[in-house]
C-alpha positions in Angstrom: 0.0 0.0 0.0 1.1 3.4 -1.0 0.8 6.6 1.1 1.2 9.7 -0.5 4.2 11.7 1.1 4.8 15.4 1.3 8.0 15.2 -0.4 6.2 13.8 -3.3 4.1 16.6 -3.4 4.0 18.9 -5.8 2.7 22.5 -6.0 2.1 24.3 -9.2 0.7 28.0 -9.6 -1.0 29.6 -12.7 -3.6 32.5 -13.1 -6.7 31.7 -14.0 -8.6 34.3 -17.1 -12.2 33.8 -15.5 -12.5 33.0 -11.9 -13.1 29.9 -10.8 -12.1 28.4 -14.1 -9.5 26.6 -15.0 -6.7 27.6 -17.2 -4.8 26.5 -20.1 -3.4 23.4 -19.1 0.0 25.1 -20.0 2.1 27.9 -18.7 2.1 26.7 -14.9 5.2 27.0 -12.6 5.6 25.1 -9.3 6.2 26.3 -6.4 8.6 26.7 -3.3 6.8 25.7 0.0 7.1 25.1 3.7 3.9 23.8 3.5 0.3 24.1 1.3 -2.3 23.0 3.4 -5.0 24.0 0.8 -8.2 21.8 0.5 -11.6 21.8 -0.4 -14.2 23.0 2.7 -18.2 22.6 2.9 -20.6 24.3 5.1 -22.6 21.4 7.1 -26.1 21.4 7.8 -27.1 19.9 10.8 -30.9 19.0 11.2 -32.9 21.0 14.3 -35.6 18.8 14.1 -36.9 18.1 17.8 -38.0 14.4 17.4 -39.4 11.6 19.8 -36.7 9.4 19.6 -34.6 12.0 20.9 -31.8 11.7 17.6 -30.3 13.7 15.1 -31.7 12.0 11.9 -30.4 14.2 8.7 -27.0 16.2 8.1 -26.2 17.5 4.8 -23.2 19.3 3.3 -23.8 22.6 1.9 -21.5 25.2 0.0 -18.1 24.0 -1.1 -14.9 26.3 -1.3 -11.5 26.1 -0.9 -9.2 27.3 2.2 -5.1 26.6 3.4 -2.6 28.0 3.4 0.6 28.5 1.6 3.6 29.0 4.1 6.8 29.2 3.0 10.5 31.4 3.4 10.7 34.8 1.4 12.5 33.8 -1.9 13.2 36.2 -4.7 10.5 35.7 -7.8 8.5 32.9 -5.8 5.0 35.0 -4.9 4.5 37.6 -7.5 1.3 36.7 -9.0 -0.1 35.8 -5.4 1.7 39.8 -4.7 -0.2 41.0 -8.1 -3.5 39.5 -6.8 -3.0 40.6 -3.5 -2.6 44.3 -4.4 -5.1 44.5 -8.0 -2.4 45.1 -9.9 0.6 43.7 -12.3 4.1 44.4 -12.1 4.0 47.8 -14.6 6.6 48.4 -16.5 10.0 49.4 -14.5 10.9 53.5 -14.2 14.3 53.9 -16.5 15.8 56.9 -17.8 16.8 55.8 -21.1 20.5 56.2 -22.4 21.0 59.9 -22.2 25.0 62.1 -21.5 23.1 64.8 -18.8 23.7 62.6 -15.4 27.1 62.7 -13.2 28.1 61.2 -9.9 28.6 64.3 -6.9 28.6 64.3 -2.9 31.2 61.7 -2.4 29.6 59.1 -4.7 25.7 59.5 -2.9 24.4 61.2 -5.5 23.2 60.9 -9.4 22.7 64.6 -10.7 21.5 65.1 -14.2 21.0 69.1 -15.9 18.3 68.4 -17.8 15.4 66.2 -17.7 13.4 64.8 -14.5 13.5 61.5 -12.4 10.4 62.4 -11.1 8.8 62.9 -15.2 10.7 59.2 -15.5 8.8 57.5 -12.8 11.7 57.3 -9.8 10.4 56.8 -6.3 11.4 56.6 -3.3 12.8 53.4 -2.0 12.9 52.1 -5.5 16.3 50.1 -6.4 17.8 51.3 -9.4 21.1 50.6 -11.2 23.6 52.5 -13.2 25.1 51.9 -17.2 27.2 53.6 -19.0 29.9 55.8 -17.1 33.4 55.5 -17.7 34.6 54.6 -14.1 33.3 50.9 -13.9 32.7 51.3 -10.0 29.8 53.1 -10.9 28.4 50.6 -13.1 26.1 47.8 -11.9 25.9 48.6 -8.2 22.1 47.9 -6.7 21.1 51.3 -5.0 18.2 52.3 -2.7 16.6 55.8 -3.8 16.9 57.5 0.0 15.9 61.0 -1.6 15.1 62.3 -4.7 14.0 65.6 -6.6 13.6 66.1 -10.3 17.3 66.5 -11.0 19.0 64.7 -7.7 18.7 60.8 -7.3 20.1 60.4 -3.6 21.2 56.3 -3.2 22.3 54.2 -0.8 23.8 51.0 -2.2 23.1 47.7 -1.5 26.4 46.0 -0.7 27.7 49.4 0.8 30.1 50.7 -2.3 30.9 54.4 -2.3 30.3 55.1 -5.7 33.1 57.6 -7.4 32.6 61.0 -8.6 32.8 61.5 -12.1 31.6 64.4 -14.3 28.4 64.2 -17.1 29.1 63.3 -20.5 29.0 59.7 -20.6 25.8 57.8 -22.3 24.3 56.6 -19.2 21.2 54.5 -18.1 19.3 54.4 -14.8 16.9 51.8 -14.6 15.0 50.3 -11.7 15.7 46.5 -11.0 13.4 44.3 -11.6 9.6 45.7 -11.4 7.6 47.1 -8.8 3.6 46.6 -7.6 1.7 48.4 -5.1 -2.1 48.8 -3.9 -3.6 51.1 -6.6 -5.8 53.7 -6.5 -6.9 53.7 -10.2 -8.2 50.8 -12.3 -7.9 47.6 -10.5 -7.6 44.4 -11.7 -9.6 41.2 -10.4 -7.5 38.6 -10.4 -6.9 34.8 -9.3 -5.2 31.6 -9.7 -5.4 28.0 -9.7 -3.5 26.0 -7.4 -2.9 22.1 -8.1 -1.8 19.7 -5.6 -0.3 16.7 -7.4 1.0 13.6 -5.8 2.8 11.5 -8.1 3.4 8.4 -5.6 -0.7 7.8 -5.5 -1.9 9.6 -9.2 -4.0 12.1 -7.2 -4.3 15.7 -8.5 -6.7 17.7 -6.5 -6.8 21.5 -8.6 -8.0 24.4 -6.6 -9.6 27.1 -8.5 -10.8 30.7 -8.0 -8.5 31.1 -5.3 -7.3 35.0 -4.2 -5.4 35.9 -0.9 -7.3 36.5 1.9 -3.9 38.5 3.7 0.0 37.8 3.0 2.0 37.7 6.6 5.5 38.8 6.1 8.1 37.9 9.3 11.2 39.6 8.9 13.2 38.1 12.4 17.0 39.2 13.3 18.0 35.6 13.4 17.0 32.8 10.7 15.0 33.2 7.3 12.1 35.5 6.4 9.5 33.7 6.4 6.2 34.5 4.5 2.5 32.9 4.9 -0.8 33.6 2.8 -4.2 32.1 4.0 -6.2 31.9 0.6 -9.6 31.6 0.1 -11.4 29.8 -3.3 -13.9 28.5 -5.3 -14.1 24.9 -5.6 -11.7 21.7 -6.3 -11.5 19.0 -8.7 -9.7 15.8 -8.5 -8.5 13.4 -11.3 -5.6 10.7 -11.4 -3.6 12.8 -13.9 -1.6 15.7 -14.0 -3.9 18.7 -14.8 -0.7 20.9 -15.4 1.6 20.3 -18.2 5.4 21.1 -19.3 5.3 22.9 -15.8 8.0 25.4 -15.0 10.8 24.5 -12.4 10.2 26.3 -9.4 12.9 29.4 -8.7 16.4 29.1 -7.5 16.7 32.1 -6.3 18.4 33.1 -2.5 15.7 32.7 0.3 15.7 36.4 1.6 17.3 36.9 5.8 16.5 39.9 7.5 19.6 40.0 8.6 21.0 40.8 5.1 19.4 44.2 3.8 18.9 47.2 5.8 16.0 49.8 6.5 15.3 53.4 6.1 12.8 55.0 9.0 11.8 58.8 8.0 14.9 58.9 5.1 17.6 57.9 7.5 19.3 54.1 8.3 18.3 52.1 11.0 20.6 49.6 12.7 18.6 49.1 16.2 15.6 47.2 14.6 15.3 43.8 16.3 12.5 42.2 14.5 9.7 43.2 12.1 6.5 42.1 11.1 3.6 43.3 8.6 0.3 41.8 6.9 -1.7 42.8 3.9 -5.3 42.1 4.5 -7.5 42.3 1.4 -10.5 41.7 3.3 -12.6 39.1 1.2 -16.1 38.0 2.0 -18.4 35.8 0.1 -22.5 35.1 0.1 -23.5 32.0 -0.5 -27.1 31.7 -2.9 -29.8 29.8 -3.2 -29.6 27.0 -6.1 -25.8 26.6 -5.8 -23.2 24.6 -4.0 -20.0 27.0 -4.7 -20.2 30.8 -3.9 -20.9 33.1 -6.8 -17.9 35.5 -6.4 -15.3 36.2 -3.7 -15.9 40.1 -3.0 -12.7 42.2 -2.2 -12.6 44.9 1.0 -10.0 47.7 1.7 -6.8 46.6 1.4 -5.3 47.4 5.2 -1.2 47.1 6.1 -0.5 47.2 9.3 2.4 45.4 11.5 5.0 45.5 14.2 8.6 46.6 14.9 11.0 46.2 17.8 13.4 48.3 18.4 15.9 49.0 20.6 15.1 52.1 23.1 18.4 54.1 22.3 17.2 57.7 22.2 14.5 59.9 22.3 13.3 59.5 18.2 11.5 56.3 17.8 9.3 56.7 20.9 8.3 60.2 19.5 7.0 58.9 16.9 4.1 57.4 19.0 4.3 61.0 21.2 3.9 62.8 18.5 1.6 61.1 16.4 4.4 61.8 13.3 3.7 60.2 10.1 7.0 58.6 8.5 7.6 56.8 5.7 9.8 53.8 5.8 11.9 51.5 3.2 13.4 47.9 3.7 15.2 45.9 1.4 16.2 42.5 1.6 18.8 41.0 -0.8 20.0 37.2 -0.8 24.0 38.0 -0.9 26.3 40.8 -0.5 27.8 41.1 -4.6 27.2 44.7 -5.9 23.8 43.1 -7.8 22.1 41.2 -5.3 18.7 39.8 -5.8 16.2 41.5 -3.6 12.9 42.0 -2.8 11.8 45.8 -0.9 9.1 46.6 0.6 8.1 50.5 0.6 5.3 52.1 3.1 5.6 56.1 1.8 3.3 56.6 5.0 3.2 55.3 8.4 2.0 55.9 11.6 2.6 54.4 14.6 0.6 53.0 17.6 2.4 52.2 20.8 5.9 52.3 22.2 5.5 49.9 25.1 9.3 48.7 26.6 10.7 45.4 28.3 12.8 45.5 31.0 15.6 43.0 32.1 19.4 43.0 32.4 19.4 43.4 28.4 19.4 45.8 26.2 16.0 47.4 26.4 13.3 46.7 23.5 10.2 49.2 22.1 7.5 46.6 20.7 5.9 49.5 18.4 2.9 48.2 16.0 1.9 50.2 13.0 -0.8 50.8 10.5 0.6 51.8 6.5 -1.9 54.7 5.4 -2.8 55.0 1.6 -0.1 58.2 0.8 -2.4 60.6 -0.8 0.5 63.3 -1.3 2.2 60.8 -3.9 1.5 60.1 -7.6 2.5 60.7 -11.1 5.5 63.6 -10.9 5.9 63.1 -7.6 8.8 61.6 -5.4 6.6 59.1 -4.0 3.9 56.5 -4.8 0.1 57.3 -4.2 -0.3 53.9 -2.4 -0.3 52.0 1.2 2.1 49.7 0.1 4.9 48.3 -2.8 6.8 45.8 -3.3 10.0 45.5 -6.2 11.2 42.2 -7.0 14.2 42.2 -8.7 13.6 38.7 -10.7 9.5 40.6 -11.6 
């Protein structure tokens, strides 16, 4: 006898064109995974019926759906449609600057400073991580840099492996482009989105294919010790089973470095911040569903407000981080975190342009003391098109989008 095993198991991803349906049988990638725990659910009906004989005497099952989980660590290119669903929108195309001889490197290598032309008219943000083509010096070239401030003709960076860039004059053809591509929570057009999810276990020829299935929040746990880890309760349609493969000529799942917190850094308010011990955030997309009369699946899944909100510790070192809860202060804060220390490391970053936070309780304890400070992200309403910052809660750049 045969029992299926969860190394056997394999995980494959692709989004769906109508919801609930299932897609081409082609074009689907598996997945990296802790664990997927998702599986079909039905609403039980228990008979009420007050009887002589003192028994329950009918119980039906009523509307099917699917719930789980997909758990896994933070890996580079892994969760990007699940990121895309999550927040209504693709990855748009990336910010770039196209080859042009206007920018040179000033301020002890910090800064890329064209005369003509505007980062902001070319789509820059802050936190976004660009990279530099084109000058002579080859220590400029190819470095990953954090945008840490930025006007129309001054591109503040910080980059990623720590490399002061070298001054050098304008004249050279030079690109800067952002790595990778960027989503975020829009405020525009919005697109409804979903994937299907198949579990298939080759020891037993048992696939089970979710369908209609859309994030119901995406849990990100950056600790100071071990991996990122990352975990997205999902909530579907319906499931069917067969003893074959649904998928076909599925994609390899990624190779890219699981993600440490330990290896990135993060900006609070436009400055570095070495004293964080731990951090924590989840997107909520607040789904519901109605069940009707005359059908055994839900007819739609029906999307809330998107909410952000999580948690930092931080050691108490000075007066700044506690008056941000004093004060009520709105900051905006930028984390990146790569998967090895080259000069091009892949990365993923996560940008909140505004923030506010809600407590600033401490420990105590022959330690170094620690702030536990939750926050909420709030949708940035002074950011947008021409402007140094995004009109959104929340993005998120990939470099392998």
């Amino acid at each position: 006898m045969t029992i299926a095993a969860g190394v056997n198991k394999k995980v494959a991803i692709k989004k769906e064109t109508s919801w609930g349906v299932a897609p081409g049988a082609t074009g689907a990638q598996y997945m990296r995974r802790v664990s997927s725990s998702l599986d079909l659910v039905k609403a039980i009906n228990e008979s009420a019926e007050i009887r002589d004989d003192g028994q329950v005497a009918d119980y039906r099952h009523g509307v099917r759906s699917v719930a789980g989980s997909i758990d896994g660590e933070l890996s580079v290119g892994t969760y990007n449609d699940l990121f895309e669903v999550a927040l209504r929108q693709d990855f748009p195309a990336a910010a770039t600057t196209g080859a042009v001889a206007v920018i040179a490197v000033t301020g002890t290598g910090t800064e890329f400073t064209r005369s003509t032309g505007s980062y902001l008219t070319d789509g820059f943000k802050l936190g976004d991580v660009v990279s530099a083509s084109g000058f002579t010096t080859s220590n400029n070239n190819a470095h990953y840099a954090m945008i840490t401030a930025l006007t129309a003709t001054v591109m503040t960076v910080a980059t990623l492996d720590g490399t002061v860039l070298t001054d050098e004059a304008e004249g050279d053809t030079v690109t800067l482009a952002m790595v990778g591509k960027k989503t975020f929570a829009a405020t525009g057009t919005k697109t409804d989105q979903s994937v299907a999810i198949e579990h298939w276990h080759d020891d037993i020829n048992q696939s089970e294919l979710c369908l209609g299935l859309k994030p119901q929040s995406i849990s990100i746990g950056l600790p100071p010790t071990g991996m990122a880890t990352i975990s997205i309760p999902m909530l579907g349609k319906d499931r069917t089973n067969d003893t074959s493969q649904y998928f076909t000529s599925v994609a390899a799942a990624g190779t890219d470095p699981v993600l440490a917190a330990v290896s990135g850094f993060i900006y609070v308010d436009g400055a570095a911040v070495a004293l964080i011990t731990g951090m924590d955030f989840v997107i909520d997309t607040g789904l519901s569903t109605e069940p009707v009369v005359g059908s055994n699946v839900n007819p739609a899944i029906f999307r809330g407000r998107i909410k952000v909100s999580g948690n930092m510790s931080v050691y108490f070192q000075d007066a700044v981080f506690r008056d941000y809860f004093d004060n009520e202060t709105e900051v905006p804060i930028y984390a990146v975190f790569k998967g090895g220390s080259t000069a091009n490391p892949e990365f993923i970053s996560f940008v909140f342009p505004r923030v506010k936070v809600g407590g600033s309780s401490k420990d105590d304890g022959e330690k170094g003391l620690v702030q536990t400070m939750p926050f909420t992200a709030l949708l940035n309403g002074a950011g947008g098109t021409g402007i140094n910052s995004e009109n959104t809660t929340i993005s998120i750049q990939d470099s392998q989008a």
